[in-house]
PyMOL CGO cylinders between C-alpha atoms (Angstrom):
from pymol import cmd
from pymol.cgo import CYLINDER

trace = [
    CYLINDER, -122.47, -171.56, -52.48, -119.94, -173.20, -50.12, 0.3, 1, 1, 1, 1, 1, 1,
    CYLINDER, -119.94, -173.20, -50.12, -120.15, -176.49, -51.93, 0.3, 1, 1, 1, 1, 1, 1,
    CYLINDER, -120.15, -176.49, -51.93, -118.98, -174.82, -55.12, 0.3, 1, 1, 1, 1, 1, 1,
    CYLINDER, -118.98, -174.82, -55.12, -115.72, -173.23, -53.46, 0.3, 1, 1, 1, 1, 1, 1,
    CYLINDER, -115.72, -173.23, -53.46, -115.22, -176.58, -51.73, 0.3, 1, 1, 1, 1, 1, 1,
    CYLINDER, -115.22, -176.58, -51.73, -115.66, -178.26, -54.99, 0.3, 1, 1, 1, 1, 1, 1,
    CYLINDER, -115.66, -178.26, -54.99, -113.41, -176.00, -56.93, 0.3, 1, 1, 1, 1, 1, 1,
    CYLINDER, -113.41, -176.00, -56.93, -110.57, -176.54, -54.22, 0.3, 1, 1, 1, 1, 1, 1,
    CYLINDER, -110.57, -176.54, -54.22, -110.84, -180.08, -54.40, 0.3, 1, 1, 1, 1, 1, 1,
    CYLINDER, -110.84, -180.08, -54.40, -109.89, -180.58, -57.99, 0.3, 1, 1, 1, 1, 1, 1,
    CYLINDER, -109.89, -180.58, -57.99, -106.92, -178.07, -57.51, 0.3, 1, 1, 1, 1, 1, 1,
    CYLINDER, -106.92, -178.07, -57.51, -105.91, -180.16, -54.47, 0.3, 1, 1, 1, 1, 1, 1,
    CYLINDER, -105.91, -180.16, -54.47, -106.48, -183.26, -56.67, 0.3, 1, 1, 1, 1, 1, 1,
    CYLINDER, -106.48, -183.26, -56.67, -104.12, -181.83, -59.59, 0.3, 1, 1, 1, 1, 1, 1,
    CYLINDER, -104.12, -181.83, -59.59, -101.56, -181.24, -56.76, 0.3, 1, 1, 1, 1, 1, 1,
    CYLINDER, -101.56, -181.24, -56.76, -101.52, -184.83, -55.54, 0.3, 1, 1, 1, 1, 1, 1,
    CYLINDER, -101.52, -184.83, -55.54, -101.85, -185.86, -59.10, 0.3, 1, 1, 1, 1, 1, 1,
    CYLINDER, -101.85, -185.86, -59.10, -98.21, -183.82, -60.54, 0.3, 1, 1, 1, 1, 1, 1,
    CYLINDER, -98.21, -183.82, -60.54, -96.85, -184.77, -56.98, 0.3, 1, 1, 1, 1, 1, 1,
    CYLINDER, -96.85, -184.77, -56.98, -97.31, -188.65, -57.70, 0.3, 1, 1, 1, 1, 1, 1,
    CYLINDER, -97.31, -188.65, -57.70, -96.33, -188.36, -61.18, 0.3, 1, 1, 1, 1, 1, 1,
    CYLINDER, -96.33, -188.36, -61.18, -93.18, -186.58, -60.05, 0.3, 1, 1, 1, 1, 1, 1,
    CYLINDER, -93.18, -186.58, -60.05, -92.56, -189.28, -57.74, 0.3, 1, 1, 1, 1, 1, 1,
    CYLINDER, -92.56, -189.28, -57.74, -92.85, -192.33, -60.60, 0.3, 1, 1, 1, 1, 1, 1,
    CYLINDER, -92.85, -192.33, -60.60, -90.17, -190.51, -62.61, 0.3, 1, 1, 1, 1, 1, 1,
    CYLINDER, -90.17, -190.51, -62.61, -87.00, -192.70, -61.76, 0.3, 1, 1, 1, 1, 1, 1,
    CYLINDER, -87.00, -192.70, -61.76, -84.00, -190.67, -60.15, 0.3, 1, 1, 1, 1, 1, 1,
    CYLINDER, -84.00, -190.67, -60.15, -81.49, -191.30, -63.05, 0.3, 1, 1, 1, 1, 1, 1,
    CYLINDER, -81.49, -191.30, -63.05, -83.59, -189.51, -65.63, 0.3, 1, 1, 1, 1, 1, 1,
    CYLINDER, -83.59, -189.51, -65.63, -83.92, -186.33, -62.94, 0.3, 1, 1, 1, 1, 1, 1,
    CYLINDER, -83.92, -186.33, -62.94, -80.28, -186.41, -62.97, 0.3, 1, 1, 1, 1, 1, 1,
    CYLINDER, -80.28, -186.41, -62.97, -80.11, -186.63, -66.54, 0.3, 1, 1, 1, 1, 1, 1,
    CYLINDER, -80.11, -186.63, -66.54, -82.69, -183.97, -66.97, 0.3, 1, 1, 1, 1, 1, 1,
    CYLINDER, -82.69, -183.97, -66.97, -80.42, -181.99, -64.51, 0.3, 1, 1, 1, 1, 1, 1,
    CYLINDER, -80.42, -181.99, -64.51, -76.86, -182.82, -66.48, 0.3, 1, 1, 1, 1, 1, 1,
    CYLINDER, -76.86, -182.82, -66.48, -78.87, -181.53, -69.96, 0.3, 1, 1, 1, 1, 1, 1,
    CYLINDER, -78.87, -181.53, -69.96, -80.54, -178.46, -67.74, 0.3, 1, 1, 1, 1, 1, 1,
    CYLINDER, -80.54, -178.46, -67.74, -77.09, -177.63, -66.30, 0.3, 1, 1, 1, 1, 1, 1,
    CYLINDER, -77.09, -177.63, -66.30, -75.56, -177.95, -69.87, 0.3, 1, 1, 1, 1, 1, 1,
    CYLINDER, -75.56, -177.95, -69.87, -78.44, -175.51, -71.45, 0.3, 1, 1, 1, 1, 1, 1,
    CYLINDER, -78.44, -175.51, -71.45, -77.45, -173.10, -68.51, 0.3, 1, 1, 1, 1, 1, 1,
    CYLINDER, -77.45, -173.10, -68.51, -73.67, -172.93, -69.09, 0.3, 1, 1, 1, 1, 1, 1,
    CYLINDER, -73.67, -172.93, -69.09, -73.93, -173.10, -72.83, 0.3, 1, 1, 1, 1, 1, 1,
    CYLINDER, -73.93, -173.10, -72.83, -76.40, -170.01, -72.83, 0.3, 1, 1, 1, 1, 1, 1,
    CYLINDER, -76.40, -170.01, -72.83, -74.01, -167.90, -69.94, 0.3, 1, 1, 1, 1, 1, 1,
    CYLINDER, -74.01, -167.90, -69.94, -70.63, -168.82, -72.23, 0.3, 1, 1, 1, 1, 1, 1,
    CYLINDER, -70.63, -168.82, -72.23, -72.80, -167.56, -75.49, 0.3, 1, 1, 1, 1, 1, 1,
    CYLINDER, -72.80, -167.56, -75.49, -73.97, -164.25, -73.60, 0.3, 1, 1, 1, 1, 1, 1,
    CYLINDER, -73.97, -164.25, -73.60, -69.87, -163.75, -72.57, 0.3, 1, 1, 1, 1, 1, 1,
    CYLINDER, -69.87, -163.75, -72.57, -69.10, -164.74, -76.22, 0.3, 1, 1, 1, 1, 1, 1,
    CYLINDER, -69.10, -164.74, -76.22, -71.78, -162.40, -77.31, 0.3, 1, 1, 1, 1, 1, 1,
    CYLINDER, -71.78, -162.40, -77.31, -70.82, -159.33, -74.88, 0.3, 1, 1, 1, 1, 1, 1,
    CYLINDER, -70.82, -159.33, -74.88, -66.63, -159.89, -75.81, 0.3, 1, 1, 1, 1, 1, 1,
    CYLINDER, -66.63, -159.89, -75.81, -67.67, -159.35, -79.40, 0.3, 1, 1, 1, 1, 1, 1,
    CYLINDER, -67.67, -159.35, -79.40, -69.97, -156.40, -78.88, 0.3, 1, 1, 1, 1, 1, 1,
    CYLINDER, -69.97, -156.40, -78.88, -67.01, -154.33, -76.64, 0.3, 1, 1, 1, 1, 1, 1,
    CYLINDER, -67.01, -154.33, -76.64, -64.49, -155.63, -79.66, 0.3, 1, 1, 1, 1, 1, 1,
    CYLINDER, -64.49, -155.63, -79.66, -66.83, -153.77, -82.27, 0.3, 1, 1, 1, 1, 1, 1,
    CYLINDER, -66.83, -153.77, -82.27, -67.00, -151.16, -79.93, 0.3, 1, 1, 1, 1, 1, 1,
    CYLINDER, -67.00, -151.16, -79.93, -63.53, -150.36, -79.57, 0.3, 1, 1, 1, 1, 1, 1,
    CYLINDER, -63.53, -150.36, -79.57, -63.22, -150.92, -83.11, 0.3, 1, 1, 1, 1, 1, 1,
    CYLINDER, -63.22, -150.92, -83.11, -65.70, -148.32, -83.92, 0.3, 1, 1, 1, 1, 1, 1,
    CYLINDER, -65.70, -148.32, -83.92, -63.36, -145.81, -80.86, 0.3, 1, 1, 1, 1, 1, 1,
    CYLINDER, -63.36, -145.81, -80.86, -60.97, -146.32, -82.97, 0.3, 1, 1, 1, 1, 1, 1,
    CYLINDER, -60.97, -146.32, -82.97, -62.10, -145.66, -86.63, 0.3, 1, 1, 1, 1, 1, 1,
    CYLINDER, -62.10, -145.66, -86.63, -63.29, -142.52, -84.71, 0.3, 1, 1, 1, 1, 1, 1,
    CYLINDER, -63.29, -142.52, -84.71, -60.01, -141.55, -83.10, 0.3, 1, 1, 1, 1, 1, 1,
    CYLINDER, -60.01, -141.55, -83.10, -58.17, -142.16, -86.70, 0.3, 1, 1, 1, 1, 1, 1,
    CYLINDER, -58.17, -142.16, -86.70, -60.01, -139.67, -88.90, 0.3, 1, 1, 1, 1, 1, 1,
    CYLINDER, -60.01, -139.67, -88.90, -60.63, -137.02, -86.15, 0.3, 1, 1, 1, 1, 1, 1,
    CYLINDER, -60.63, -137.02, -86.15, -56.59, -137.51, -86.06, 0.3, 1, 1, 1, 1, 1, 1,
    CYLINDER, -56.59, -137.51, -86.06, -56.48, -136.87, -90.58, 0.3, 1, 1, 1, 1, 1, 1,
    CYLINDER, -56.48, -136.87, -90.58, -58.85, -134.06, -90.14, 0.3, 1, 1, 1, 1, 1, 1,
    CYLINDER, -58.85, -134.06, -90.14, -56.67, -132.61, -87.53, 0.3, 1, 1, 1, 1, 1, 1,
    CYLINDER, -56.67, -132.61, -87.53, -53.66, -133.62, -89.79, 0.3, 1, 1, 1, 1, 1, 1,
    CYLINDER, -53.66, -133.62, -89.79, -55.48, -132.24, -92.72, 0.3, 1, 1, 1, 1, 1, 1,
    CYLINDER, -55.48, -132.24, -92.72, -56.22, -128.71, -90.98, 0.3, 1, 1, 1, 1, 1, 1,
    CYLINDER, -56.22, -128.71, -90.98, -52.67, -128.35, -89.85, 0.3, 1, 1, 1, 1, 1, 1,
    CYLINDER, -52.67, -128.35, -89.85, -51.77, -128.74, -93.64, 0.3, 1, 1, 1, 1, 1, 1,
    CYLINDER, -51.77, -128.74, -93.64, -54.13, -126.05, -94.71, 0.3, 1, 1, 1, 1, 1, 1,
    CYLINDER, -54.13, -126.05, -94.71, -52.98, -123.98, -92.05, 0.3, 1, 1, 1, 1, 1, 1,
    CYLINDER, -52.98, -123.98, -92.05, -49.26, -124.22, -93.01, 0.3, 1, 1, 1, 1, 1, 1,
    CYLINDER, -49.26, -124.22, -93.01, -49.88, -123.82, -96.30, 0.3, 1, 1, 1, 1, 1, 1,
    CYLINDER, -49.88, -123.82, -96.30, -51.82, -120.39, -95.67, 0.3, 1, 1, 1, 1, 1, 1,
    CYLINDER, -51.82, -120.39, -95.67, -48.91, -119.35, -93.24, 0.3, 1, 1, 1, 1, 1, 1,
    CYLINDER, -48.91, -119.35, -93.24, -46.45, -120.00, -95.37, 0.3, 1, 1, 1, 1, 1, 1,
    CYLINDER, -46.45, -120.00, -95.37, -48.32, -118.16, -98.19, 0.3, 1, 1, 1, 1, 1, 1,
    CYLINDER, -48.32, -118.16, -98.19, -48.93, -115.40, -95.95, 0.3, 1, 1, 1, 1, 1, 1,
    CYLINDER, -48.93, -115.40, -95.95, -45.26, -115.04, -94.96, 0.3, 1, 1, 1, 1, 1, 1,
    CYLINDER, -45.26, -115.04, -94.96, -44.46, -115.08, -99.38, 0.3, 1, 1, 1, 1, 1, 1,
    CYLINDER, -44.46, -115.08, -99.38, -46.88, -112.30, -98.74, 0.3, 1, 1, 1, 1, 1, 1,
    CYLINDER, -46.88, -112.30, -98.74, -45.69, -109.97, -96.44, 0.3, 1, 1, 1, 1, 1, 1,
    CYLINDER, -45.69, -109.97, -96.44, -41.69, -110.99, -97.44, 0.3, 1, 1, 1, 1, 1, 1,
    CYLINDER, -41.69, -110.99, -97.44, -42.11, -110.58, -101.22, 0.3, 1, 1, 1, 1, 1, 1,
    CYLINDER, -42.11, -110.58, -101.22, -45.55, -108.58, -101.83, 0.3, 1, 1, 1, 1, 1, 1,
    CYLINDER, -45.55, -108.58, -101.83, -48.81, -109.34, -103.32, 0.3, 1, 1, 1, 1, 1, 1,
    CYLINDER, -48.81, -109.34, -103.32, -47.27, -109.58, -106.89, 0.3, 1, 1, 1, 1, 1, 1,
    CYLINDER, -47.27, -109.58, -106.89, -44.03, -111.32, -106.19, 0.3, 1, 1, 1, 1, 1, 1,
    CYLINDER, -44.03, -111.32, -106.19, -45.47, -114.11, -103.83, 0.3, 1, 1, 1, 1, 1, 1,
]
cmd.load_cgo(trace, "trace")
């Protein structure tokens, strides 16, 4: 039973070595090329997510605002109605039912 275990550590500990050396062949410029393009990827994706989350709050506040507008015409609206009725009422109670 041991010599299975041992056996199964050895070939991880061989894959180890093995990605260790073949990290070591790569030459350094192309890990600091890999590193300018990796960097790149990185700021590109954070400027898209900013891009992304400015537009979003924009809608947002564009949608607060469509809101704010008609709630502000219905109010508008029912003021109206309500001066019209007033005034009505007022024809009312000046002039009579049959007059007004």
């Amino acid at each position: 039973m041991s010599k299975k275990s041992s056996d199964g550590s050895n070939v991880i500990g061989g894959l180890v070595v093995f990605v260790v050396v073949l990290i070591a062949l790569v030459p350094k410029p192309v890990w600091i090329a890999l590193g300018v393009i990796v960097g790149a990827i990185i700021v590109s994706w954070v400027v898209w997510r900013i891009v992304a989350a400015v537009e979003a709050g924009r809608a947002a506040e564009e949608e607060r605002q469509r809101v704010e507008r008609a709630e502000q015409a219905a109010a508008e609206k029912r003021e109206r109605v309500e001066r019209v009725r007033k005034a009505k009422q007022r024809r009312i109670d000046t002039l009579g039912k049959q007059n007004a």
